[in-house]
Structures are given as C-alpha cells and as structure tokens.
DSSP file (Angstrom, degrees, kcal/mol; ACC not computed):
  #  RESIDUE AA STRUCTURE BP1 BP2  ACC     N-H-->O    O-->H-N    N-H-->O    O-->H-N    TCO  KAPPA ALPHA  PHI   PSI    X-CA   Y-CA   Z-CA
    1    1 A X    >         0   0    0      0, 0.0     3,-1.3     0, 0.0     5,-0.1   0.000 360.0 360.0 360.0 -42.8   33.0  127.2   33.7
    2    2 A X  T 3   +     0   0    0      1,-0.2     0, 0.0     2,-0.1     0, 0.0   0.904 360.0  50.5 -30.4 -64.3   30.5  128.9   36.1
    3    3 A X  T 3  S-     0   0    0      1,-0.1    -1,-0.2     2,-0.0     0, 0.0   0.133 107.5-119.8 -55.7   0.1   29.0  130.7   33.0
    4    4 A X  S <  S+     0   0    0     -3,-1.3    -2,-0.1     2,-0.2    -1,-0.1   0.470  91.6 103.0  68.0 -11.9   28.5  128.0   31.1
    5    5 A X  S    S+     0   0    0      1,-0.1     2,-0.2     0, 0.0    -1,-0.1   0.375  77.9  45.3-111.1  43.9   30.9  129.5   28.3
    6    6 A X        -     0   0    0     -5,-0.1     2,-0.4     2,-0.0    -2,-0.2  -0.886  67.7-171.8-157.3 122.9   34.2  127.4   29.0
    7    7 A X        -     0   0    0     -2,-0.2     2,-0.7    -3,-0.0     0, 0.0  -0.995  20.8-136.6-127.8 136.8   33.9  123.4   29.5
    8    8 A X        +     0   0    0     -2,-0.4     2,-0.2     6,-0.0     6,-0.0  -0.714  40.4 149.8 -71.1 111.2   36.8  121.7   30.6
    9    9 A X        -     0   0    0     -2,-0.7    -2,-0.0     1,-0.3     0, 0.0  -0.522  54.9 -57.4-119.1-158.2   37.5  118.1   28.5
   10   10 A X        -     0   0    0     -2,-0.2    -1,-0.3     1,-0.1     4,-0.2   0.501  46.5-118.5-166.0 167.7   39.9  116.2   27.4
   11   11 A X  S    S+     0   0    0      2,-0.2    -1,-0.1     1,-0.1     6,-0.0   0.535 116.6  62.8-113.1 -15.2   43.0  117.9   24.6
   12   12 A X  S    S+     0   0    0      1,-0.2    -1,-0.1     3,-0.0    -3,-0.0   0.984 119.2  24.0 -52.3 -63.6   41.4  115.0   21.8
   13   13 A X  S    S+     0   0    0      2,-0.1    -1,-0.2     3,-0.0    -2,-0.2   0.749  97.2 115.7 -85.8 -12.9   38.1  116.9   22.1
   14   14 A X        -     0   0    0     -4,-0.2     3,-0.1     1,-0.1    -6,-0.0  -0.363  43.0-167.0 -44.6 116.0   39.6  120.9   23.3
   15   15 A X  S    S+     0   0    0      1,-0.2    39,-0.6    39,-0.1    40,-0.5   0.190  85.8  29.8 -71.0  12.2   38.6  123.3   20.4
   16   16 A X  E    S-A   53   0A   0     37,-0.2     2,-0.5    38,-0.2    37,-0.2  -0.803  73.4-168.4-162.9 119.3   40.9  125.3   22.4
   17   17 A X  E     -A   52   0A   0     35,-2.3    35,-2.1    -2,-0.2     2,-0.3  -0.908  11.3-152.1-129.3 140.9   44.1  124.6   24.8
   18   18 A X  E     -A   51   0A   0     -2,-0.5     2,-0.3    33,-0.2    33,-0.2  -0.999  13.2-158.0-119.3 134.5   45.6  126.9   26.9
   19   19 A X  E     -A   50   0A   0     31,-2.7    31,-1.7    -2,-0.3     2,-0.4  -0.913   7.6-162.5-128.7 118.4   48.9  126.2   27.4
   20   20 A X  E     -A   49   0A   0     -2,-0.3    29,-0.2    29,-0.2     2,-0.2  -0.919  12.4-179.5-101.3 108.2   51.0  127.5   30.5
   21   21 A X  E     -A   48   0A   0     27,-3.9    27,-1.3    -2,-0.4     2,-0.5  -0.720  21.5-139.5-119.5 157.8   54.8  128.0   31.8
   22   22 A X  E     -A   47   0A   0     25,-0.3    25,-0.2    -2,-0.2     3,-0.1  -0.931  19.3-173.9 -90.9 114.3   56.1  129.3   35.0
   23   23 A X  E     -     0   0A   0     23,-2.9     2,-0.3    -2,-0.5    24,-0.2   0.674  52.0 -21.2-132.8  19.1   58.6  131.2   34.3
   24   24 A X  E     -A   46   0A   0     22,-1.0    22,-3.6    -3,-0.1    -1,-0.5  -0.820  51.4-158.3-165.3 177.1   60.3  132.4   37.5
   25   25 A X  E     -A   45   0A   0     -2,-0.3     2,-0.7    20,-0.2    20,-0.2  -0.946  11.4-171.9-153.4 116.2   59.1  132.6   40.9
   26   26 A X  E     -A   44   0A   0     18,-2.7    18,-2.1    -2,-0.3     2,-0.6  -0.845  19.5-177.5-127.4 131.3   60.5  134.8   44.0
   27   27 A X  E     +A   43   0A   0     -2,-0.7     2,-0.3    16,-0.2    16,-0.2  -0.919  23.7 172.0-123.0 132.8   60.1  135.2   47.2
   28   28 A X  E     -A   42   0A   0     14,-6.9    14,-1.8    -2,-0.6    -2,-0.0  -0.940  40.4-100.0-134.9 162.8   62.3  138.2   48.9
   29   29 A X  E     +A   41   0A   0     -2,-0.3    12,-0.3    12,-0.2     3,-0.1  -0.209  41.1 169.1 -80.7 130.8   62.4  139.6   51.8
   30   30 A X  E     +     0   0A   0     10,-2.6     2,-0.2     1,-0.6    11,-0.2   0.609  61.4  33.5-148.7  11.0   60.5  143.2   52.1
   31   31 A X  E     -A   40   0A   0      9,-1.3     9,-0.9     5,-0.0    -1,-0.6  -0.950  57.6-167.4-147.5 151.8   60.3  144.1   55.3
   32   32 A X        -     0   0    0      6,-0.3     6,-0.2    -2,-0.2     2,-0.0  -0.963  19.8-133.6-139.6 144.6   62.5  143.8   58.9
   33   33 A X        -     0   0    0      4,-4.2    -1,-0.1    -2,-0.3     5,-0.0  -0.068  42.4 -88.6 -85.1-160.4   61.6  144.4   62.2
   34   34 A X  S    S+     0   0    0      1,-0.2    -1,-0.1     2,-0.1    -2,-0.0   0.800 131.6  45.7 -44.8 -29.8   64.0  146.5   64.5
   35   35 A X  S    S-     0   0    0      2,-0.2    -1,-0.2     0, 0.0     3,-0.1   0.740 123.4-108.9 -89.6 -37.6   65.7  143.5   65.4
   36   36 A X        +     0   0    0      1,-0.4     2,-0.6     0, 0.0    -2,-0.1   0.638  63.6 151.5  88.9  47.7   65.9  142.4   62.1
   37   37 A X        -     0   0    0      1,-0.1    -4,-4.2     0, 0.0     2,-1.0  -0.846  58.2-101.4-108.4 139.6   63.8  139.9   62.2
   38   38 A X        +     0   0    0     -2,-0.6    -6,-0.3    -6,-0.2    36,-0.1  -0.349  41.8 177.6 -71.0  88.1   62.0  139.2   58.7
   39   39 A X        +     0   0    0     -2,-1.0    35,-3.8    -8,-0.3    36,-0.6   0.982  58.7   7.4 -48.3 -73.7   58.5  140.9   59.2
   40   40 A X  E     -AB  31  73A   0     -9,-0.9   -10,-2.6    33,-0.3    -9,-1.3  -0.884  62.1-145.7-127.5 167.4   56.6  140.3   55.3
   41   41 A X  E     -AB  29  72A   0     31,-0.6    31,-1.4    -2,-0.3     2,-0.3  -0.515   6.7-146.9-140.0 142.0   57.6  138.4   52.6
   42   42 A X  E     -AB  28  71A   0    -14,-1.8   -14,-6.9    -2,-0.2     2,-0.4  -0.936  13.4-161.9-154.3 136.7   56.8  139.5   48.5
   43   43 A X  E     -AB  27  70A   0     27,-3.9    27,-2.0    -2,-0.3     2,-0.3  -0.895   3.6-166.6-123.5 135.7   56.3  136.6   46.2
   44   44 A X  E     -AB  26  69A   0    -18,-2.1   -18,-2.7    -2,-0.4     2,-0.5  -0.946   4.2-173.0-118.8 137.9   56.7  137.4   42.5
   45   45 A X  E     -AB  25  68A   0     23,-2.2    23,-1.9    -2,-0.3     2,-0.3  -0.950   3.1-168.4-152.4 121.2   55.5  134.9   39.9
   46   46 A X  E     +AB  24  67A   0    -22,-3.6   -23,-2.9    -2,-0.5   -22,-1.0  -0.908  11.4 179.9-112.0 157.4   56.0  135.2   36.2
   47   47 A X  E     -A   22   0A   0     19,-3.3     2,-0.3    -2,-0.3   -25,-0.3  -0.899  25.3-140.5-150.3 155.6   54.3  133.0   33.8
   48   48 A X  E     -A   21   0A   0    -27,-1.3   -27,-3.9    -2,-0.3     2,-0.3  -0.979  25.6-177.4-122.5 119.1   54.1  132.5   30.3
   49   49 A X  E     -AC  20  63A   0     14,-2.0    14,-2.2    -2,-0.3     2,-0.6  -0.943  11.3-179.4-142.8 125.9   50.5  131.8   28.7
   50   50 A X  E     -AC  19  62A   0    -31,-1.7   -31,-2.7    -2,-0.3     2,-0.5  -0.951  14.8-156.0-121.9 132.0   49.3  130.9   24.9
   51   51 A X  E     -AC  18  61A   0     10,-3.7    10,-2.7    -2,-0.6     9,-1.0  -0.966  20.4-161.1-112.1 116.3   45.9  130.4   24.4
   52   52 A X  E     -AC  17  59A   0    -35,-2.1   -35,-2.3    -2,-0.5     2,-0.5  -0.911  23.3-147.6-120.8  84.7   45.3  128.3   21.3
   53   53 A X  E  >  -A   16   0A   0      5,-1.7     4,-3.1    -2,-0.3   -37,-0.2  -0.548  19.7-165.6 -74.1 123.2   42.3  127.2   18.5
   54   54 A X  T  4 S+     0   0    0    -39,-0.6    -1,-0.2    -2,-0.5   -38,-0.2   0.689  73.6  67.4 -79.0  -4.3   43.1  123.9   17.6
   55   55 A X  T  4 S+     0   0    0    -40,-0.5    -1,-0.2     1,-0.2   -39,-0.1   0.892 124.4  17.2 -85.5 -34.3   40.9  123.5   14.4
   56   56 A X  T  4 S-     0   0    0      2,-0.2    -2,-0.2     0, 0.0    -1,-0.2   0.607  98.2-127.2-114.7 -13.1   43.1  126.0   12.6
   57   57 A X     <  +     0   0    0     -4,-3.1    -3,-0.1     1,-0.3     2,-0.1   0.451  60.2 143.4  85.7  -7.2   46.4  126.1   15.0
   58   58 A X        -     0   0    0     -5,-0.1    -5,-1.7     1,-0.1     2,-0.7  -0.465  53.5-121.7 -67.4 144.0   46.1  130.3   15.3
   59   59 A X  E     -C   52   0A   0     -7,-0.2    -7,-0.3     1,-0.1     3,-0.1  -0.892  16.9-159.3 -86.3 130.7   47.0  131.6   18.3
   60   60 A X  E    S-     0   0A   0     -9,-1.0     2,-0.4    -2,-0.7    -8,-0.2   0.897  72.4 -35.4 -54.3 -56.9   44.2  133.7   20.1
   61   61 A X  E     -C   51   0A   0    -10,-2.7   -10,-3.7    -3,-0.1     2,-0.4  -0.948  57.7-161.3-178.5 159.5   46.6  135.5   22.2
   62   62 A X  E     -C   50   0A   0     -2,-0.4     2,-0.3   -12,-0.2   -12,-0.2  -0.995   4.6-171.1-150.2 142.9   49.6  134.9   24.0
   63   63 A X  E     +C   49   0A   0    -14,-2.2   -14,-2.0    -2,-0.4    -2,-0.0  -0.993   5.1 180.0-109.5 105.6   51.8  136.6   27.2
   64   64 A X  S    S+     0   0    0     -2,-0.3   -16,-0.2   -16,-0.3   -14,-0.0  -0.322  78.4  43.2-101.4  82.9   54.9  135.5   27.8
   65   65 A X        +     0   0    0    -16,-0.1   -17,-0.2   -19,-0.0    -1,-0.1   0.365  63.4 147.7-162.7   0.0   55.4  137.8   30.7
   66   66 A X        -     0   0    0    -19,-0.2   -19,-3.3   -20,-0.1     2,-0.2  -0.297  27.7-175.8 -63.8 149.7   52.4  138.1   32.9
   67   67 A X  E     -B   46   0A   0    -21,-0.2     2,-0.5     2,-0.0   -21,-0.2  -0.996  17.0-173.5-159.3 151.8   53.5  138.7   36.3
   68   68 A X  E     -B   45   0A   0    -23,-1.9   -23,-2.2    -2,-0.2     2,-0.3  -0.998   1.7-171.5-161.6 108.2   52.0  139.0   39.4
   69   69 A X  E     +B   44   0A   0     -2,-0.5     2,-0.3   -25,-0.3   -25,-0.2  -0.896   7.0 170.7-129.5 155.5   53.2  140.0   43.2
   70   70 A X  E     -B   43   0A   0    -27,-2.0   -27,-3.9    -2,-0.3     2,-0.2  -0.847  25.7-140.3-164.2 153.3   51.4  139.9   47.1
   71   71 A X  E     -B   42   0A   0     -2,-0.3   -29,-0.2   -29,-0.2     2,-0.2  -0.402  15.6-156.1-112.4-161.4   53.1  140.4   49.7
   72   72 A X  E     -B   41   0A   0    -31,-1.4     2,-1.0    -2,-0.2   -31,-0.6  -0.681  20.4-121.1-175.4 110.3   52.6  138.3   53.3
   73   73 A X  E     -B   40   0A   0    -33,-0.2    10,-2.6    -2,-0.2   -33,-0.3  -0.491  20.2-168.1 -44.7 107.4   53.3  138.9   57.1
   74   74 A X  S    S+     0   0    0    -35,-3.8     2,-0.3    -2,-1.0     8,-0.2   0.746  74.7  40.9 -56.7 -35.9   55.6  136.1   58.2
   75   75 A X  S    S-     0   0    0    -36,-0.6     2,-0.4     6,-0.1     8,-0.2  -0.788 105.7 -89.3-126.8 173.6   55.1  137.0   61.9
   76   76 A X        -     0   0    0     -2,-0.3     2,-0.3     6,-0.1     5,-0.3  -0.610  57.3-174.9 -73.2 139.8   51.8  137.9   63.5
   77   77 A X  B >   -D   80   0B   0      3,-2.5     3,-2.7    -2,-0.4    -4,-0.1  -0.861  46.3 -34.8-166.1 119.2   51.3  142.0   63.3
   78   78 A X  T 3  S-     0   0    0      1,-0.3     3,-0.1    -2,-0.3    -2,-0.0   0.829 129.2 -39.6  21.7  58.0   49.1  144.7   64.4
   79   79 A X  T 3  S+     0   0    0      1,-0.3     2,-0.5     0, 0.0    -1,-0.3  -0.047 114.0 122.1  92.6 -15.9   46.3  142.5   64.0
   80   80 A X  B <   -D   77   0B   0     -3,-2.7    -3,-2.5     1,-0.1    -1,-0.3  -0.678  58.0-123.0 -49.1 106.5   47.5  140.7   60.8
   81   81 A X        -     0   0    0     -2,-0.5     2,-0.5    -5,-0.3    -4,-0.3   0.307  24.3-115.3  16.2 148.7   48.1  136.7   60.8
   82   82 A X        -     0   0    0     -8,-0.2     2,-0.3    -6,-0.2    -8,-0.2  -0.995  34.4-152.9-102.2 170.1   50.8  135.5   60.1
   83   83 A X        -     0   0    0    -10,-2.6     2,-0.4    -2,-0.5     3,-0.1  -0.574  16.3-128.9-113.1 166.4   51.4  133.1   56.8
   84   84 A X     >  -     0   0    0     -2,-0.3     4,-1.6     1,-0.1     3,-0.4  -0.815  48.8 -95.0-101.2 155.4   53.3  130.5   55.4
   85   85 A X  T >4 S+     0   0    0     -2,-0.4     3,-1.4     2,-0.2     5,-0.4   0.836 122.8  55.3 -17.2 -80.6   54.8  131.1   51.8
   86   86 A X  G >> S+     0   0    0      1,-0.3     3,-1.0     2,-0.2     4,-0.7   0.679 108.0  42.3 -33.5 -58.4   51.5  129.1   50.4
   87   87 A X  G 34 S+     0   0    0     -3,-0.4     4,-0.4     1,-0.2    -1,-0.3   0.563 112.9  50.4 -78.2   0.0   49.0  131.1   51.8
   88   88 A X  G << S+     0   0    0     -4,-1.6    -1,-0.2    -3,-1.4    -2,-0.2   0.339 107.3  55.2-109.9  26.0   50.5  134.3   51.1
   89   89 A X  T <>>S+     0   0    0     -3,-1.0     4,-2.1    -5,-0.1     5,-0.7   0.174  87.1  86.4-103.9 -30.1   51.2  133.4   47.3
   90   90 A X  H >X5S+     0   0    0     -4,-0.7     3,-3.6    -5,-0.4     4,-2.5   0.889  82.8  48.3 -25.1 -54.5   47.6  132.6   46.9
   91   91 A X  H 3>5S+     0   0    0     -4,-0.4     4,-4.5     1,-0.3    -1,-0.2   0.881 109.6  59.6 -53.8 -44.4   46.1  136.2   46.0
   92   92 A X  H 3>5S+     0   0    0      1,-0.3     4,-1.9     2,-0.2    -1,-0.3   0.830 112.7  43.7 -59.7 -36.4   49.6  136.5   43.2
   93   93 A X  H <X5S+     0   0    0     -3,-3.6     4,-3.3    -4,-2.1     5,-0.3   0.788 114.4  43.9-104.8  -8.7   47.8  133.2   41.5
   94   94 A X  H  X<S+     0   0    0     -4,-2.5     4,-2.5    -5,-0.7     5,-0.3   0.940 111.8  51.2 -82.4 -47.0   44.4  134.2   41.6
   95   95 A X  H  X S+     0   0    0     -4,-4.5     4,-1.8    -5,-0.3    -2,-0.2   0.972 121.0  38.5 -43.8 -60.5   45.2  137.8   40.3
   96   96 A X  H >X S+     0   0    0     -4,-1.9     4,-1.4     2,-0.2     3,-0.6   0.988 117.4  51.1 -72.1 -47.0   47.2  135.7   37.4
   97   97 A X  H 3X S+     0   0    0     -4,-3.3     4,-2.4     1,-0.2     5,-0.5   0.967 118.2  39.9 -41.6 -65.5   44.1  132.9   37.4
   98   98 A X  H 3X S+     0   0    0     -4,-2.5     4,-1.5    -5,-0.3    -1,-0.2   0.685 112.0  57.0 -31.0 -43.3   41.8  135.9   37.0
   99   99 A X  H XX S+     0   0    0     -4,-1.8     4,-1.2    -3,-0.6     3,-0.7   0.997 111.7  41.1-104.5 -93.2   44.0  137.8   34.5
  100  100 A X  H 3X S+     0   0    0     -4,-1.4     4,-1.6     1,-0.3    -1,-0.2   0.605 111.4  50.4 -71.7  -7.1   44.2  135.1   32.1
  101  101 A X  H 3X S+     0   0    0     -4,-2.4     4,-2.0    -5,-0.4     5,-0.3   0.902 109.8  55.0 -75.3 -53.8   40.5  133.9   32.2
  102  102 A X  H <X S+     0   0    0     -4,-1.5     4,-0.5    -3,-0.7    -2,-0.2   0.952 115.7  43.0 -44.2 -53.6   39.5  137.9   31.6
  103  103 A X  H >X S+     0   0    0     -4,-1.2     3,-0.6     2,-0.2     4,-0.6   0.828 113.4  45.5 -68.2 -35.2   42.0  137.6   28.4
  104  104 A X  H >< S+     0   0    0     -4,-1.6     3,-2.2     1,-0.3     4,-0.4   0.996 119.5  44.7 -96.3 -46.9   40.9  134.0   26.9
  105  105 A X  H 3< S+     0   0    0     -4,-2.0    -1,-0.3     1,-0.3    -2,-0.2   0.564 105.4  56.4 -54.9  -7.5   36.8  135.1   27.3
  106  106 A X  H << S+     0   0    0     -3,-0.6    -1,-0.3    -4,-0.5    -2,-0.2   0.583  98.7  67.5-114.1 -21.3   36.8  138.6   26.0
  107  107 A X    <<        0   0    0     -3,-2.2    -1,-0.2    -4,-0.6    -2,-0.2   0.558 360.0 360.0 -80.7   7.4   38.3  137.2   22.6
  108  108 A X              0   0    0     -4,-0.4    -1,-0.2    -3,-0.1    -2,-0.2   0.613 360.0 360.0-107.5 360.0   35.6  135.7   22.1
C-alpha cells in the first residue's frame, strides 16, 4: 500500500484476494534458569496462504506451510526486557507479514 502498487477494497471490487489460515501456533519453553525458572519462550506460527486472481480464478501462488519462529525473555535478563506472549510473537508475524507481501508483489 505504501508503494502505491496494492490498494486494499472491498472482495466485490478485489481483482485479487488473498486468502489466509493459521494453521498451528506454539509457544514452548526454550530456556530455564538454574532454578528452573522459565527464562525465554519460542513461539512458532504456521500459516497457510493462497493468493488469488479473481477475474480468471488461477491461483498466483499458494503456501500452505509458511512458518515462522522468535523467541522472547519472559523474565528481565542481562539487559533484555522482559515480554509477554504478544509482544514476543510480534517479530514471527511480521517475518510471515513480510514473507507473504515479498511473494504476492514479485509475481507481478
């Protein structure tokens, strides 16, 4: 949208939908301190994504497997924050935002 060469409307007027699934999401455990006390967090998110010309019904290109992991301090560390689940999933959905935007624009 920045670039002027993607406007979002409406799916009546879309010469193009992109169409998206979550299809799992994990958050595990990936470090402990001495104590055992749960240090960072790693969030995994898979998604399944078909990007779609409506005039003719081809698909452009389609994933279903892009997948995407970040980790996250839980507790505060050697100068490191700590986060909640939310903010330490972000970066995994921008990498995947990023990731599919790179795919739908370069087919054109």
């Amino acid at each position: 949208m920045n670039d002027n060469r993607l406007t979002v409307v409406g799916e009546k007027e879309a010469s193009s939908i992109l169409l998206g699934t979550v299809r799992s999401y994990e958050r595990k455990v990936f470090s402990y301190s001495a104590g055992e006390v749960v240090q960072e967090y790693e969030v995994t998110i898979k998604v399944a994504v078909e990007f779609k010309d409506v005039s003719n019904g081809r698909i452009i290109w389609k994933d279903d497997g892009l997948v995407s992991s970040a980790r996250y301090f839980a507790v505060e560390m050697a100068g490191q924050k700590a986060q909640t689940e939310q903010e330490g999933r972000a970066p995994a959905i921008q990498f995947l935002a990023k990731d599919i935007l790179t795919r739908t624009v370069e087919g054109w």
